[in-house]
C-alpha positions in Angstrom: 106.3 63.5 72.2 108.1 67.1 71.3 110.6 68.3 73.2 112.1 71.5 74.3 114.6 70.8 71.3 112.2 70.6 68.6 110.2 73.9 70.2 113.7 76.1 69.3 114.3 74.3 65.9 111.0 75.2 64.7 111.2 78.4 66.7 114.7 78.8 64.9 116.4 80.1 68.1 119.0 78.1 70.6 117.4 75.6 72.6 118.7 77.8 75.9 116.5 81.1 74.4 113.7 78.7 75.0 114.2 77.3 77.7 114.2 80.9 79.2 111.4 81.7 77.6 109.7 79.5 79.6 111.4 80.1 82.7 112.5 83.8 82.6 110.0 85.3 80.0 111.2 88.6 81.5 114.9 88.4 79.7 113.8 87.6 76.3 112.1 90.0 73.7 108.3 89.9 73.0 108.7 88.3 69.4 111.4 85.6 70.5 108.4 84.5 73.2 106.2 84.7 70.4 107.8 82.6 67.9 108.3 80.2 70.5 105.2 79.6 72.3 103.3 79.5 68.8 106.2 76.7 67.9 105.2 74.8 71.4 101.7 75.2 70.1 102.1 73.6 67.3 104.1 71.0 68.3 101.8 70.3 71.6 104.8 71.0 73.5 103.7 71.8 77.7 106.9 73.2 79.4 107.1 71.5 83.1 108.0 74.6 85.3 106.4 72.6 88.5 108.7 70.0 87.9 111.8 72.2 86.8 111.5 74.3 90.3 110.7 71.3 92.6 114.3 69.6 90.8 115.9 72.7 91.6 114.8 73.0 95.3 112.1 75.8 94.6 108.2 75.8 94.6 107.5 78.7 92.2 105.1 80.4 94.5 106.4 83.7 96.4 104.0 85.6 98.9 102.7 88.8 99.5 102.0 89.3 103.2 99.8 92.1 104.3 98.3 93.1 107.7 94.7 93.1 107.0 92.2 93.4 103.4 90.0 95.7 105.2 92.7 98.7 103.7 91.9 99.5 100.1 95.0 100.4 99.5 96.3 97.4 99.6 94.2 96.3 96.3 96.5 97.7 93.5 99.5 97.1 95.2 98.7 93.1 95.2 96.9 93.8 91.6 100.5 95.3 90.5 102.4 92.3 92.7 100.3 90.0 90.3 100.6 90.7 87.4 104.5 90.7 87.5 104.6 87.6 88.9 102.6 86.0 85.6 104.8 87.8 83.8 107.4 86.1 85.2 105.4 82.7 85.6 105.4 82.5 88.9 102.3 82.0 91.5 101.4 84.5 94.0 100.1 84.1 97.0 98.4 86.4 99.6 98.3 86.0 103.1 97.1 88.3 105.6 99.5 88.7 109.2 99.8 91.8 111.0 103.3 90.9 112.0 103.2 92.7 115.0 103.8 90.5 118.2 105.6 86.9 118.7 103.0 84.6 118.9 103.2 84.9 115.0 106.8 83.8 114.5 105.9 80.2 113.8 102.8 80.8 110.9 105.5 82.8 108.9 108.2 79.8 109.5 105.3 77.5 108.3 105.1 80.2 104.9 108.5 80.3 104.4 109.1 76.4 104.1 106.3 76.8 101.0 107.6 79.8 99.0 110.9 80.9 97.5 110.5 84.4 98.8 108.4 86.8 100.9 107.0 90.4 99.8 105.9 91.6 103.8 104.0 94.6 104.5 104.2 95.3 108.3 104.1 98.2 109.2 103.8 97.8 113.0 105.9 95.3 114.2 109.0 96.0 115.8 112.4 96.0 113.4 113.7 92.2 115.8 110.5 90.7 114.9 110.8 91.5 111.2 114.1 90.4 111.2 113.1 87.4 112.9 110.4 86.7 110.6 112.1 86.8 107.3 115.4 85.4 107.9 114.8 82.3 106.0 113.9 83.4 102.8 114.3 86.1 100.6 112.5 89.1 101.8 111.2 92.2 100.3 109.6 95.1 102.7 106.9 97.2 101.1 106.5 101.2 103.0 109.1 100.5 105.4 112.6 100.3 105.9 114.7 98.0 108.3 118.9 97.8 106.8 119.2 94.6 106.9 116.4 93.9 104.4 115.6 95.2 100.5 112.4 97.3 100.3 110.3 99.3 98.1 108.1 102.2 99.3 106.6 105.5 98.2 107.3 108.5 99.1 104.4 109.9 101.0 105.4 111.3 104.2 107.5 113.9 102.0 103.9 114.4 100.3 102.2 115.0 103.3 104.3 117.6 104.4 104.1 119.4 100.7 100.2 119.1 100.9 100.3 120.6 104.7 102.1 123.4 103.5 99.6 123.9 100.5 97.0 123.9 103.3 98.8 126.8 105.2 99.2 128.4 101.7 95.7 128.4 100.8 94.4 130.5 104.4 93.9 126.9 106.3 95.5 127.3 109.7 93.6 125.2 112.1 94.5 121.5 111.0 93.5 118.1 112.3 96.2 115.1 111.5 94.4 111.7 111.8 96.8 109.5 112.6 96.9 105.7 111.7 97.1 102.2 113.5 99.2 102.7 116.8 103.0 102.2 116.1 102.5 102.4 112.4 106.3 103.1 110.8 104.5 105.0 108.2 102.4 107.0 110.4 105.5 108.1 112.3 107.1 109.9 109.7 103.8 111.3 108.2 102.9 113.0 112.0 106.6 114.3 111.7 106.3 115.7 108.2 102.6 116.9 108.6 103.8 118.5 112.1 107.5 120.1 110.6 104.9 122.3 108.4 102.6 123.4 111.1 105.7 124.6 113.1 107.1 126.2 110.1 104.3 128.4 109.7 102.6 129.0 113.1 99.6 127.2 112.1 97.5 125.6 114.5 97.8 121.8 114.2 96.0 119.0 116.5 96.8 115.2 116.1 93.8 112.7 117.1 95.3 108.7 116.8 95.4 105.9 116.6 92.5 104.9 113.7 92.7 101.8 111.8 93.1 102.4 107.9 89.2 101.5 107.8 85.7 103.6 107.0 84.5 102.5 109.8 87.8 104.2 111.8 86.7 107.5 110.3 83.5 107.2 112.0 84.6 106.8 115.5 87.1 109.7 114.6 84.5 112.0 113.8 83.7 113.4 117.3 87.1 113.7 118.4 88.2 115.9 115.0 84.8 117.9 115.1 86.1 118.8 118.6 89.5 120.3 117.4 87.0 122.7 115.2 89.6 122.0 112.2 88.7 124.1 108.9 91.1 121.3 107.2 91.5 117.6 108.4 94.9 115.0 107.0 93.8 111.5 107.4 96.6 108.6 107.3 94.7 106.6 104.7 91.7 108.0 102.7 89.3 105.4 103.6 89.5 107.3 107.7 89.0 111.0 105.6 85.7 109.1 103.9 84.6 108.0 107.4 85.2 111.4 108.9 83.3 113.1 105.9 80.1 110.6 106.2 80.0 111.1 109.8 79.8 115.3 110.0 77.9 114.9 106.8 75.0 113.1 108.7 75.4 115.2 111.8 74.3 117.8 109.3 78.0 119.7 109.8 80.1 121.9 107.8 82.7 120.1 106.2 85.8 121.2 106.4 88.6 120.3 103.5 89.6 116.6 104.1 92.6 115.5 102.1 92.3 112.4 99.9 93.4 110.8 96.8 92.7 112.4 93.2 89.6 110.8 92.6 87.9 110.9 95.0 88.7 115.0 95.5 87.3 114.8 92.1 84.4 112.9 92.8 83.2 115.1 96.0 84.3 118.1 94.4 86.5 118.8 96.7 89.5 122.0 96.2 91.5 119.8 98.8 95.1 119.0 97.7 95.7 115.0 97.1 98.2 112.8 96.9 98.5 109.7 94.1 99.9 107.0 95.0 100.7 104.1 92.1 99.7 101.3 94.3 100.5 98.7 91.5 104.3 100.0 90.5 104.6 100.0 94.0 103.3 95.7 93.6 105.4 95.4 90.4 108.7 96.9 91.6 108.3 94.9 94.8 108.2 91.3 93.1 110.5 92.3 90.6 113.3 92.8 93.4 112.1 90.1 95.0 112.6 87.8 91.9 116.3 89.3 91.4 117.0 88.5 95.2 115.8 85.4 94.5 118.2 84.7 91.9 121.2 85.7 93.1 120.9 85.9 97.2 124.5 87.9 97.2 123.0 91.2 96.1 123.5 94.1 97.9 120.3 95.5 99.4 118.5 98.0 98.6 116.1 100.5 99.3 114.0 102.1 96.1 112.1 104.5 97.2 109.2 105.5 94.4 107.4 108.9 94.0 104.6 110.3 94.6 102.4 113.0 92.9 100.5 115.8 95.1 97.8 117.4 93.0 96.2 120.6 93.8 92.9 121.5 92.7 
């Protein structure tokens, strides 16, 4: 039976360069992972990474935690989350938990006994019960920032108040704010940003809230923004601005300019500004900095904070 020994003599490298290559694929160069793995091919060789982790007191699973599916924003950023966890051999799993009130304490201790580390998007739950949460493993927080805890998040309340702004620019000065699910951390500081430009300018803004991130929310927000008499509405999530536009669409209103993301302004033909946001850097960057956390628990934490792009038609 070959051996990892064999595998880097016929690779012609050290037999630590392939061990890593099997283990931390990330750290090694594209054509040392490619002589090797065609050398373990050859030679029938299977590395044991199950068995490798389990010696060394880890499972080789982490988890991304997110409060519901029904948000499609949530698709690329566990699309991104997956693929660098292949890259880096390691399974990922995804769990849905609002982490928002005690009673759910004990499923995330049950989680943490089966992973080496936790990606958590909550946006709701109070900073305590985060904390609480997480302590036992290695945490990463995606859109939201508590001290005591890395995290990775975009910057889109600063790109709601640059596309509010645009708005005003553009002649819009009666503006609706649709705001997201109630104590949402992001929604806080989006309300703040979108509000700051409405002051700024002596526009005319109205906030209607809380919607769930859902189609269905946009719907049942319909009435209340039609009431406002808005000639420009800013949803918290695009999938409540897609509601809102199918609902005054088949009450045979006039539309007025919903913000959204780039394609689908495109799609609708829409001259409303839009923000982009790279849902799967926003994945990738969070596992990577989980997987460093992992490895060495005495890093300093940190908060990366990504950009965002705000097109305008």
């Amino acid at each position: 039976m070959a051996t990892l020994a064999d595998v880097a003599a016929l690779a012609g490298v050290s037999k630590a360069t392939a061990s890593r290559v099997f283990s931390r694929p990330d750290v090694v160069t594209a054509a040392t992972a490619r002589r090797v793995n065609e050398a373990a091919v050859k030679l029938g060789f299977v590395a044991n990474r199950a068995a490798r982790q389990l010696a060394g007191g880890r499972t080789g699973v982490i988890a991304l935690t997110v409060p519901t599916l029904a948000n499609s924003f949530f698709t690329p950023v566990i699309a991104g989350a997956q693929a660098r966890a292949d890259a880096a051999a390691m399974q990922l799993t995804v769990v849905v938990h609002p982490l928002e009130h005690g009673d759910e304490l004990a499923p995330f201790a049950r989680l943490a006994k089966q992973v080496d580390g936790m990606i958590v998007v909550a946006p709701r739950g109070s900073d305590d019960l985060v904390e609480a949460a997480t302590g036992t493993r290695p945490t990463v927080l995606v859109d939201r920032e508590i001290a005591s805890l890395d995290s990775v998040r975009v910057e889109t309340p600063e790109a709601f108040g640059v596309m509010t702004a645009r708005l005003i620019e553009a002649g819009h000065r009666r503006l609706v704010y649709v705001g997201g699910p109630a104590g949402s951390w992001q929604d806080r500081l989006r309300e703040k940003r979108v509000r700051a430009a409405a002051e700024r300018t002596g526009a005319h803004l109205e906030v209607v809230s809380p919607y769930e991130s859902t189609f269905a929310a946009g719907v049942r927000a319909a009435d209340a923004v039609r009431a406002c008499r808005p000639d420009a509405v800013i949803p918290y999530a695009t999938d409540i601005g897609l509601g809102v536009q199918y609902a005054m669409m088949a009450a045979g209103d006039d539309l007025p300019v919903v913000t959204s993301e780039s394609d689908v302004v495109a799609a609708l033909g829409s001259s409303a500004p839009a923000i982009d946001v790279d849902g799967e850097e926003l994945g990738r960057e969070a596992v990577a900095r989980l997987l460093a956390r992992i490895a060495d628990p005495d890093l300093p934490v940190a908060h990366r904070t990504l950009a965002v792009r705000v097109a305008f038609a």
